[in-house]
N, C-alpha and C positions, 0 to 999 in steps of 0.2 A: 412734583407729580409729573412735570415736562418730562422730566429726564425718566420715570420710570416706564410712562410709555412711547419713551422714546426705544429705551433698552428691549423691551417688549417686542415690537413691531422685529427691529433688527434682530432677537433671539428669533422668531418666527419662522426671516427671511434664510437667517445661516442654519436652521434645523431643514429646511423644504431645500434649502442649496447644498447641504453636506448629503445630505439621505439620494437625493435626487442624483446627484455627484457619483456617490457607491455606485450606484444603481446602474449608472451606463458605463462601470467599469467592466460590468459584468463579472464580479468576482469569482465566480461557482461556475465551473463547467456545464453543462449539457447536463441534466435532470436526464437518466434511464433507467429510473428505477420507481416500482411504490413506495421504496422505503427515502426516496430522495424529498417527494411530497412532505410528509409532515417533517423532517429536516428543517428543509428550505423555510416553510412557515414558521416553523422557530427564528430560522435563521433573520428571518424578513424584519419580524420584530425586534430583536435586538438591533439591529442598524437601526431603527427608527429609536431606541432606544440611547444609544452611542451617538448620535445624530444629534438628537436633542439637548444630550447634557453639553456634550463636545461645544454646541451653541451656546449654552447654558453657564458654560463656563469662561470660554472664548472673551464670548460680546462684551459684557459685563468691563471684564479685565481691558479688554484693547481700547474700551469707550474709555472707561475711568483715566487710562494712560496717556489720552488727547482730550478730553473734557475735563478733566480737574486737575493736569499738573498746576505745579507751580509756576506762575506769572514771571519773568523776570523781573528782579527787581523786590521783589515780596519775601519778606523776613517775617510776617507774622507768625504764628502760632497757629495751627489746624484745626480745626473745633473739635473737640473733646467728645465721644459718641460712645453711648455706653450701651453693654449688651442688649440685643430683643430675646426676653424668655419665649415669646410665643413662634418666633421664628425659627430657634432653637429647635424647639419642640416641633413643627411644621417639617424642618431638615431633618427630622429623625423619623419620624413617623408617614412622611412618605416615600423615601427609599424604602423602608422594612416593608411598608403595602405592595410595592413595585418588585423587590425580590420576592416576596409571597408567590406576587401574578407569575411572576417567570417560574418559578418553581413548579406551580401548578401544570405553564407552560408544557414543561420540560419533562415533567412524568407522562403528561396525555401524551407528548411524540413520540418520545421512548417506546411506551405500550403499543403503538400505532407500528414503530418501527419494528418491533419484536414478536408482532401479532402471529401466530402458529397457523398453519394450515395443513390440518392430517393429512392430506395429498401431498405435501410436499417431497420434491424429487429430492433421492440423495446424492450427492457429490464428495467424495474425500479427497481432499488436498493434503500433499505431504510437502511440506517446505523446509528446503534444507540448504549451508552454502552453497552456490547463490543461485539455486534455480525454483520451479511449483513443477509440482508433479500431482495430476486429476486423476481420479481413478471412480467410475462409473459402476457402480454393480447391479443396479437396475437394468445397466446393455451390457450384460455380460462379463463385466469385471475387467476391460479393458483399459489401458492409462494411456496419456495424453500428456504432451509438455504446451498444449495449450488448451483453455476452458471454453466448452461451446454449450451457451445454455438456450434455452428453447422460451420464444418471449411469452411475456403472460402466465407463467409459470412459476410457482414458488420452488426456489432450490435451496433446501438445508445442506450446508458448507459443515462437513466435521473434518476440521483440520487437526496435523500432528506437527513435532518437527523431531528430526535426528539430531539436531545437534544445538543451538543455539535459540531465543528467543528471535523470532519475526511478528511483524507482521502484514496481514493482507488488508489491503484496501486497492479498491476501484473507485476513482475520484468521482466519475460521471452515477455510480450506485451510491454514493456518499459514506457507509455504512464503512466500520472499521476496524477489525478484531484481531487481537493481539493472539500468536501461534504459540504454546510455550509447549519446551519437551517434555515429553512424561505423564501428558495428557492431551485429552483431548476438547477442544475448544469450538464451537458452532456458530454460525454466523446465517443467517435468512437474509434472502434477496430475491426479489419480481423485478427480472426485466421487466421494462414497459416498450420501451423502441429498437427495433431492428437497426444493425450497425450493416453498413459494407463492407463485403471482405477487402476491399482497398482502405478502409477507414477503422481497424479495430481499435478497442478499447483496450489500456493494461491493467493487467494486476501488477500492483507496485508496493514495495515493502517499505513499512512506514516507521519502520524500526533498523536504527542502524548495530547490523549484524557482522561486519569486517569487509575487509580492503573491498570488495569489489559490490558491496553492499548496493553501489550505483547500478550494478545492471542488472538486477535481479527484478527481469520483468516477464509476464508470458502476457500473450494475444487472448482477447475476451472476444469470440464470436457470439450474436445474438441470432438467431433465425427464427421461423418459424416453424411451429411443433412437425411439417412431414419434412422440410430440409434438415431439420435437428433428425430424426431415426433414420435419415439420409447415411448424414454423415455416420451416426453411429454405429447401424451396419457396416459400415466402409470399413469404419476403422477396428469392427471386431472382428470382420473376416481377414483382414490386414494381421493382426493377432495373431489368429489361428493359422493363418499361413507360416509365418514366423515358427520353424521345429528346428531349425538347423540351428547348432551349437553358436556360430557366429550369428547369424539374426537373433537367435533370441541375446545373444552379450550386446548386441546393438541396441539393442530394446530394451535391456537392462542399463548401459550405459547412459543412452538418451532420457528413461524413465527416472535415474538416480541422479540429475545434475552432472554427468561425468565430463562434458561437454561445455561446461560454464569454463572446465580450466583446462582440458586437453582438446587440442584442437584432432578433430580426426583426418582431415585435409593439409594440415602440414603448417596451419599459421600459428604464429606467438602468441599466446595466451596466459593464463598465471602459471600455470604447470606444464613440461615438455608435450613437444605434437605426440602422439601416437602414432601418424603415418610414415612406415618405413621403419619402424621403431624394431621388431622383431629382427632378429641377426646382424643387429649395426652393432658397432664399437660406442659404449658409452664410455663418456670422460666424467669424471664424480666429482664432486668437491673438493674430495682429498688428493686428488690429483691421480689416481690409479685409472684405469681403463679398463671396463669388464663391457664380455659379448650380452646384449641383450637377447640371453633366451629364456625358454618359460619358466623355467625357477627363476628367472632375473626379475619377470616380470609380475607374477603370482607374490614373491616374496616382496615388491615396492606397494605392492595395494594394501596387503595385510601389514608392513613396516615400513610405512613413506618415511617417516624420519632416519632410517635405518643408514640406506644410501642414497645420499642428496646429488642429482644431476647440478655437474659445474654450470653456473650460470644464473640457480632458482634456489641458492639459499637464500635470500631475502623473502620467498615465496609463503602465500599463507599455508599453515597445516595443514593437508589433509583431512578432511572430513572420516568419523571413525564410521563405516558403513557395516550395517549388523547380512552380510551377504553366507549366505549357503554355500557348503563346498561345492555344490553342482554348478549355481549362478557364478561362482567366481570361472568356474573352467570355461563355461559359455563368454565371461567376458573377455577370460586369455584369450580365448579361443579367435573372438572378433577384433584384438588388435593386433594377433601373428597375420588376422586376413589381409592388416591395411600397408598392402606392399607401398 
């Protein structure tokens, strides 16, 4: 009986030392959301959970391995111990009671986390290699390569994607929905706390979707509901000013990821800069040399694989973008601007 509460005491100490332990590791970012609340609460319990057995198991095993080796010297025989039916029975019957409770758990947070709000604002996310594109049509139908939601406010997320499976998660909203092409998928989130715009939050894709899959992040601004219609008049009047051929291919470029792989400032990127690109001598793969002018450049969007710039055949494919013949001449348009 010594040894059993002896094991006792010690499972106790290492369940209140492992749980305790997690705890000030801080595993979980920054709780900003209502859907992080009942998470977390889940979460909470299972480390008390994992805690206990982790003990459970541990103590037991390390004691027995310094408390009952063998003596040196000692050749006897081990005493002979034959199964407990009722212990048996005890080890079966309450894990199953214990997955039951989690299970129970795990439906209440779900519903908690999924809970509807007929108010809720809409937001459409379009995610595609390697960038998020927002698009707001409550302020005007405006898009954005970064998400600024208004705190205290439920925002229904109807995401798409053009080309490949993603997905989106904000580590600090915990919350995390996979984007697939060909449909569309929704995701609810309550900010709860205001971010600094020196301290944003990202959206980060939690699905690996190709080579540069790393940097497919955009800025999560949080404000408050008049800085939020602040911004978003800004940036619809921003919009509407946007009518010239090259502002609006700027705007299309920026809005379509074009940007994740051409740089429009002249740096190396996965795909050639754009600036200064218009009437240069390009060198190709196949070793020829053609003038980049606007059939040169109109015909690499609609057949990237066609004529491969020397240097970027290792490069990922092109993304197949479903663009209008207008939108495409607005985009020629904005890379002949970028002398």
């Amino acid at each position: 009986m010594r040894h059993y509460i002896t094991v006792g005491i010690l499972v106790i100490v290492a369940a209140f030392g492992t749980y305790f332990g997690l705890d000030a590791l801080e595993l979980m970012p920054e709780a900003a959301s209502a859907q992080a609340g009942p998470i977390d609460w889940l979460w909470n319990y299972q480390v008390i959970a994992i805690s206990f057995l982790f003990a459970l198991i541990v103590v037991p095993l390390v004691y027995s391995l310094i408390v009952f080796r063998r003596k040196k010297g000692d050749t006897s025989d081990a005493e002979h111990i034959e199964g407990n039916t009722n212990l048996e029975i005890g080890w079966t019957i309450a894990p199953l009671f214990i997955v039951m409770v989690f299970a129970y758990m795990g439906s209440y947070s779900l519903s908690e986390v999924r809970r509807a709000d007929p108010q809720a604002m809409i937001v459409k996310v379009h995610a595609r290699q390697f960038s998020w594109t927002f698009e707001y049509p409550e302020q005007g139908g405006f898009m954005s390569n970064e998400l600024h939601l208004p705190v205290d406010r439920q925002v229904l997320l109807q995401m798409d994607s053009t080309d490949v499976i993603h997905s989106f998660w904000i580590p600090e909203f915990r919350v995390k929905q996979d984007v697939v092409p060909g449909r569309v998928t929704e995701l609810r989130i309550t900010p709860t706390l205001i971010n600094l715009p020196s301290q944003p939050y990202k959206v980060r894709c939690a699905e690996l979707c190709g080579s540069a899959h790393y940097s497919m992040e955009s800025k999560v601004f949080v404000s408050d509901e008049s800085t939020f219609q602040q911004w978003a008049a800004e940036q619809l009047a921003a919009y509407a000013a946007a009518q010239t051929p090259e502002a609006k291919g700027e705007l299309l470029a920026k809005n379509n990821g074009c940007f994740g792989c051409h740089s429009p400032v002249g740096a190396a990127l996965v795909g050639p800069t754009w600036k200064g690109l218009f009437g240069s001598q390009v060198q190709l793969s196949n070793g020829t040399t053609v003038t980049a002018d606007e059939a040169f450049i109109l015909d690499s969007i609609l057949n990237p694989q066609a004529t491969i710039v020397a240097g970027f055949e290792g490069a990922s494919a092109m993304p197949a973008y479903a663009f209008t013949e207008e939108e495409l001449s607005y985009i020629v348009a904005y890379i002949m601007s970028l002398k």
